[in-house]
C-alpha positions as CSV (number, residue, x, y, z in Angstrom):
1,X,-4.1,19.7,-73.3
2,X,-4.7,21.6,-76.0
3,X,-3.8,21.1,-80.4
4,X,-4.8,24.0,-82.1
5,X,-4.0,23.5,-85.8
6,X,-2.6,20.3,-85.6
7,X,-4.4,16.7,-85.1
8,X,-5.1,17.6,-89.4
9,X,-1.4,17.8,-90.0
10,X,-0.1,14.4,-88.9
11,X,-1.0,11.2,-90.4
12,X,-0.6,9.1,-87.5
13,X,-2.8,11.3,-85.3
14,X,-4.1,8.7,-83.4
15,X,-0.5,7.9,-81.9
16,X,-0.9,12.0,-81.2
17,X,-4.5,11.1,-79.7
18,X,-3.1,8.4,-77.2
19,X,-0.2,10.2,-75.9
20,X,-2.5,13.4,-74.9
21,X,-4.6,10.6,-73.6
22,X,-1.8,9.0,-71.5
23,X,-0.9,12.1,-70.0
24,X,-4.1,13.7,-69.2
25,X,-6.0,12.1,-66.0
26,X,-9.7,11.6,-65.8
27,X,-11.5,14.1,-65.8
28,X,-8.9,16.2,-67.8
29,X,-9.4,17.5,-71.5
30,X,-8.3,17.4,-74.8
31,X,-9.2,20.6,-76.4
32,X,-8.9,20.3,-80.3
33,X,-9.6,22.6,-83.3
34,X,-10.5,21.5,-86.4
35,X,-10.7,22.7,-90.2
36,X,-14.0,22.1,-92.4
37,X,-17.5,21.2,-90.6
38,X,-20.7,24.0,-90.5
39,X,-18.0,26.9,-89.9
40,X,-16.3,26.6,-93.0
41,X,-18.9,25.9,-95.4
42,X,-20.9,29.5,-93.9
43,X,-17.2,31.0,-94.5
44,X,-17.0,29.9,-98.4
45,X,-19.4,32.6,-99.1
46,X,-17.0,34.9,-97.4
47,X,-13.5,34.0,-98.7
48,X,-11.4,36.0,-100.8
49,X,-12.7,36.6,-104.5
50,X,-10.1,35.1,-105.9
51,X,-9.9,31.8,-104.5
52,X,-11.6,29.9,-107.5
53,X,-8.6,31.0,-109.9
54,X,-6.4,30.4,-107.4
55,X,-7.5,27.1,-106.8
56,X,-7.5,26.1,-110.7
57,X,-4.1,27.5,-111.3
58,X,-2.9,25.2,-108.5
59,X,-4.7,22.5,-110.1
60,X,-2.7,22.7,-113.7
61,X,0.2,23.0,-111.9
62,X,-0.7,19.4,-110.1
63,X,-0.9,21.2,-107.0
64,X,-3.6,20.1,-105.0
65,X,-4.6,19.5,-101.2
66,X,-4.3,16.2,-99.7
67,X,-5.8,15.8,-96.9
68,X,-4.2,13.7,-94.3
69,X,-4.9,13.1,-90.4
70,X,-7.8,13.8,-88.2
71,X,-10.3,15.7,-90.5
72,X,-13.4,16.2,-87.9
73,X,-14.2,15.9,-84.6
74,X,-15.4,12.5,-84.8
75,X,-12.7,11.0,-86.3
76,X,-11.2,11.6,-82.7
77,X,-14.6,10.8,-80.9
78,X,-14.8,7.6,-82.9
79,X,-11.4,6.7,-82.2
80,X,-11.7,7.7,-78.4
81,X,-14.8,5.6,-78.4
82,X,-15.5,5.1,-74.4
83,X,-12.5,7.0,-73.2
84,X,-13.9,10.4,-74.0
85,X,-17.0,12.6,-74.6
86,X,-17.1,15.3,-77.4
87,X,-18.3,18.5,-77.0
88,X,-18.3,21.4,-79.0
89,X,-17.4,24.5,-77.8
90,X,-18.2,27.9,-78.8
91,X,-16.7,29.0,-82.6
92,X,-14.3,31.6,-82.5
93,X,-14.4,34.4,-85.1
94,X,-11.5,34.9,-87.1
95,X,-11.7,38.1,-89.2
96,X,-8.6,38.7,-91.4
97,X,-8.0,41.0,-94.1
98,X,-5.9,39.3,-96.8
99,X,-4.8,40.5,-100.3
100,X,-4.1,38.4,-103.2
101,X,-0.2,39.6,-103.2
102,X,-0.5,38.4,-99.5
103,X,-1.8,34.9,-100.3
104,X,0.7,34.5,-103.6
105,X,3.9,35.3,-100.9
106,X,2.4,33.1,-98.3
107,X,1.7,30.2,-101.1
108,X,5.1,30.6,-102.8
109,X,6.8,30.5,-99.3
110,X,5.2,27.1,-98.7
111,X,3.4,28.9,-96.0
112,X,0.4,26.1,-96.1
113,X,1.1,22.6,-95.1
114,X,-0.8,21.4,-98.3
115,X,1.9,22.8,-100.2
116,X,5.3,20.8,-98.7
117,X,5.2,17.9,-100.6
118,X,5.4,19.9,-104.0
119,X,8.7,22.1,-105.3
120,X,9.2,25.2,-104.9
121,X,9.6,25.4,-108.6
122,X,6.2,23.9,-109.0
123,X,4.6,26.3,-106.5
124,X,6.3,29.4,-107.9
125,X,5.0,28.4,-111.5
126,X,1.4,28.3,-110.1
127,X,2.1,31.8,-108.6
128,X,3.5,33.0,-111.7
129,X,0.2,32.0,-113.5
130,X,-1.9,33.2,-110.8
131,X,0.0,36.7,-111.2
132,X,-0.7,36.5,-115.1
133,X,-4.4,35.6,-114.6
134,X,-4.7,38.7,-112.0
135,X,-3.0,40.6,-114.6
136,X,-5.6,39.6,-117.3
137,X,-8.4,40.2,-115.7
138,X,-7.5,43.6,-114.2
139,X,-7.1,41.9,-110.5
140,X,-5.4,44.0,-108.3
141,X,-2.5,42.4,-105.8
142,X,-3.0,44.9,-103.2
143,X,-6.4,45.5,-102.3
144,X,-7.7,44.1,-99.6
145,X,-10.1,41.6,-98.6
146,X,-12.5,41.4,-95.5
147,X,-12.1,37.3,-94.6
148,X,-14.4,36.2,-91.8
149,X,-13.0,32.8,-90.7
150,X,-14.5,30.6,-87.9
151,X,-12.6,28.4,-85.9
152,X,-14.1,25.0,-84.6
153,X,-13.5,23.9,-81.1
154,X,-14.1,21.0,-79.3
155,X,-13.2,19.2,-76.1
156,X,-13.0,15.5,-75.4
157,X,-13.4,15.0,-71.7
158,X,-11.3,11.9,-70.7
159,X,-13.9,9.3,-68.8
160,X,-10.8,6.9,-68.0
């Protein structure tokens, strides 16, 4: 079975956990991916340049992340316990080119999951300020940005 960009999004992820469970046999596979860990903390150094005033525009505007669901792989492991061995298997490169008119569209759409519990007037204020800020400091929307992403992957092999 496989959740790629998901176990993160749901706060009862554990009910999500137990029904791939109950439908996989032994011997069979969850295959997860996950945000954060080694991956993302090698890609910081390689995100977008404008990500810090993006970030603190969001913040004035009382738009931040919260983070809800399974966050790593051994919050699943540790809730698996004996059922299932972890393993991780090989990253997957991501390379993306983004532009900061790009991310503004996909933030004021409420492309991001972090985003849905604010308003879309509160998210298009923070994109108005971003756009202001750009403006200031001679940011262009359009060029283009080189963003070498990694994505996590890991397998818990059902025992039971």
């Amino acid at each position: 079975m496989l959740a790629v960009h998901v176990l993160h999004l749901i706060p009862a992820w554990q009910e999500a956990v137990d029904e791939a469970v109950r439908v996989l046999r032994p011997g069979g596979a969850l295959i997860a991916s996950f945000p954060g860990g080694e991956a993302a903390t090698q890609q910081q150094a390689r995100m977008a340049p404008w990500r810090p005033a993006i970030r603190e525009a969001l913040a004035q505007h009382g738009i931040v992340r919260v983070r809800s669901g399974a966050r790593t792989p051994q919050d699943v492991g540790a809730y698996l316990g004996d059922r299932a061995s972890a393993r991780m298997l090989p990253p997957v490169a991501v390379p993306e080119t983004q532009t900061l008119a790009g991310t503004l569209r996909d933030l004021e759409e409420q492309l991001y999951s972090w985003t849905w519990p604010y308003s879309r007037e509160q998210v298009r204020a923070a994109g108005a300020a971003i756009r202001a800020w750009a403006q200031r400091e001679n940011v262009s929307l359009d060029d283009e940005h080189l963003v070498e992403g990694t994505l996590e992957w890991w397998a818990f092999d059902l025992t039971r």
